[in-house]
N, C-alpha and C positions, 0 to 999 in steps of 0.2 A: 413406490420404489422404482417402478417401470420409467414414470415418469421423468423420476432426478437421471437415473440412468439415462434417458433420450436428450436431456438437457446437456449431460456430461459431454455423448457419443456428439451432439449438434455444434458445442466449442471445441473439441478436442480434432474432431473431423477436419478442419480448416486451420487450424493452427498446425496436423500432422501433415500435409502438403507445404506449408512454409519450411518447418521442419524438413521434409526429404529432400529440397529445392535447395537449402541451405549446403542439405550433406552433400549434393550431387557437385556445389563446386568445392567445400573446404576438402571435402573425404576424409575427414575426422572428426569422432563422435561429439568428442568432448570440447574441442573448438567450435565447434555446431551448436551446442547447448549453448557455449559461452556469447557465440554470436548471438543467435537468438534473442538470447534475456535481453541482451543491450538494445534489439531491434523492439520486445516487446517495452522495456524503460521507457522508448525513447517516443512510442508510439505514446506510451499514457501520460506521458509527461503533460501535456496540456492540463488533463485532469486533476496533476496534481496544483498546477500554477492556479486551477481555479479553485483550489482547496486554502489557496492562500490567501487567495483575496479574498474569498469568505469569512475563513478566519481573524483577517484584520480588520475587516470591517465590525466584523462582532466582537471583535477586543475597544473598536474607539467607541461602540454602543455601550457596554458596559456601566460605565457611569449612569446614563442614563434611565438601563433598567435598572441597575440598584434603587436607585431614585423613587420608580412606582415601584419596585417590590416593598418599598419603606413603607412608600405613600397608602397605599393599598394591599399593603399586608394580613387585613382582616376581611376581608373581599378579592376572592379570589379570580367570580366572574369580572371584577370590574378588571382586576388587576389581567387579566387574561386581553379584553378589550384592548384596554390603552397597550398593552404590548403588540398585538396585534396592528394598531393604529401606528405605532413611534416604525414597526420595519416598513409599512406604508411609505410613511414620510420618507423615512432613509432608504426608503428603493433597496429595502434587504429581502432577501428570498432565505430564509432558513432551512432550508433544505436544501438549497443549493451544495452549502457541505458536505453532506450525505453521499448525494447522488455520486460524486465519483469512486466512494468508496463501491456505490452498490453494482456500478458499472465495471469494478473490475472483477468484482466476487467472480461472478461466472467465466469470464477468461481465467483469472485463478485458477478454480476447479478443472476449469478444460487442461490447463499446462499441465498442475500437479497428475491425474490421469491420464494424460498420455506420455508425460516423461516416465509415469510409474511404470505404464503397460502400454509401449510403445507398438508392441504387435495387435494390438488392438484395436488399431485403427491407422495403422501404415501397412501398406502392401509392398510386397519386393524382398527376396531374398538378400539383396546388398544392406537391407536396414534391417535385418534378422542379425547380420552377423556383426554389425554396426554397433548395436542397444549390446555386444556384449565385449567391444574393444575396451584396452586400454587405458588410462588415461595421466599420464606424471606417474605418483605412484600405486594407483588407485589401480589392478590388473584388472577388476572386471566391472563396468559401468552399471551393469546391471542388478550387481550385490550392492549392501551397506558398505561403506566406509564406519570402521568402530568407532573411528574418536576423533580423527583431524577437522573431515567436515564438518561434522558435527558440529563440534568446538567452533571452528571459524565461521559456521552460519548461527550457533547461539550469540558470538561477542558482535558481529554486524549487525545483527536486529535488538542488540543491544545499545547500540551505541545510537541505529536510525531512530529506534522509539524515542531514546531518550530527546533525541534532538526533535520529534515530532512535540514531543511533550514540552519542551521548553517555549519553542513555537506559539504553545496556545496556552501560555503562562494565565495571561490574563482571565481568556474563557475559563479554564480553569478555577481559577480563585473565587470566580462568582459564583460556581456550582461545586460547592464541597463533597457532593457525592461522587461527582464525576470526577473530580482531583483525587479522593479515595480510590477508583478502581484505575484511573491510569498508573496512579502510582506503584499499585498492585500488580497489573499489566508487565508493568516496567521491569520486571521482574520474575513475572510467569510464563511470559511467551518466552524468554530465551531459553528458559528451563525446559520447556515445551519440544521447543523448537531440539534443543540438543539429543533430548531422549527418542522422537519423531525420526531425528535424522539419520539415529545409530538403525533404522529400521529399513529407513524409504533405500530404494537403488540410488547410486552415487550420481547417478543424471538427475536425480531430483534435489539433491541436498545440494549439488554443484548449482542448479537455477537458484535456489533459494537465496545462498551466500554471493554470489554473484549479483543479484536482483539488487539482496541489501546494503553490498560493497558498493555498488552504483546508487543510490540511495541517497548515501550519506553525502558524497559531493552532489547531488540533485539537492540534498538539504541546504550545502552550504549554500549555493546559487540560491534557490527561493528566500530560504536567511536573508538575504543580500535583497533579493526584490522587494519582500516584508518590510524591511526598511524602511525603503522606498516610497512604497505604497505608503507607512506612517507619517512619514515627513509631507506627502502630498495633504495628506488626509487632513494634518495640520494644521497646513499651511490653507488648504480651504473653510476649515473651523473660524479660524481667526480672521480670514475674508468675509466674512457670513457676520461676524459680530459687528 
């Protein structure tokens, strides 16, 4: 417990100085959150462009591994091997996926703790009375919001997942298990998310919905690259043959 807590205190410590840097010139709480998140989007956005190209590289693989799961559906080392050997060829790193999700977990966690418990790790009487301003109709940033944010950060990360989820149609269909839980997902988190946000202070649920509002046009854009990347990806198949 020491531990996760030091881990918390080590992102959250550094991300609450961009935080008071931001208030010192908006000098509004709730515009400060609003910047931020678009600062911290715009920071991981790399991450997520390389979550695309992962992804579509392992959508044009697809066929292929169907092929040895056919081939070699009764041998599983062997069937392990050749899969092994085919991302060789194709210069696939399978983990490459992953990794951005695992690289932002812990910014994650630092944001969600110190929007939660901003005194925690900012010093300065101006950001005491700051974590407890105003915000549109929201009087106190520091309490829940019942049902508006809530609501508007359930139907954004409903609508990003979904678009995440179509994204990776393909990966998908080849792993019926994992089609099962996204689709589930699809479905859990916003519920999650709405009952979570009737809880958290309105500077948390205000990053969340904001995060996932910026999000969704980050989807349409990558969308648009995926494309892209297909049509190349294509077009060099049929050079190869």
């Amino acid at each position: 417990m020491d531990r996760f807590l030091e881990i918390i205190g080590f992102m959250a410590g550094p991300l609450s100085i961009v935080l008071s840097f931001l208030y010192g010139f908006i000098q509004n709480y709730g515009l400060t959150i609003l910047a931020f998140t678009l600062l911290v989007k715009v920071v991981l956005y790399p991450l997520h462009a390389k979550q695309v190209k992962s992804s579509t590289k392992m959508a044009e693989m697809q066929p292929k591994l169907k092929e040895l799961q056919k081939k070699y559906a009764n041998d599983r080392q062997e069937l392990s091997a050749k899969t092994m050997e085919l991302y060789r060829q194709e210069k696939f790193n399978p983990a490459a996926g992953c990794l951005p999700a695992l690289v932002q977990m812990p910014i994650i966690i630092g944001l969600f703790a110190l929007l939660r418990n901003p005194m925690n790790y900012i010093e300065g009487d101006e950001m005491v009375i700051a974590a407890h301003e105003s915000f549109l109709w929201i009087m106190n940033l520091s309490q829940p919001d019942p049902w508006v944010l809530p609501v508007l950060a359930a139907i954004t990360t409903f609508i990003s997942f979904s678009q995440t989820q179509a994204h990776q149609g393909a990966a998908l269909d080849a792993n019926p298990m994992m089609g099962s839980m996204m689709k589930m997902m699809k479905y859990f988190l916003p519920v999650m998310i709405l009952v979570m946000g009737r809880t958290f202070p309105a500077g948390v649920t205000i990053y969340w919905f904001f995060g996932q509002f910026i999000q969704i046009f980050f989807n349409l854009h990558l969308n648009r690259v995926r494309a892209k990347l297909k049509m190349e990806l294509e077009r060099k198949n049929k050079n190869n043959r």
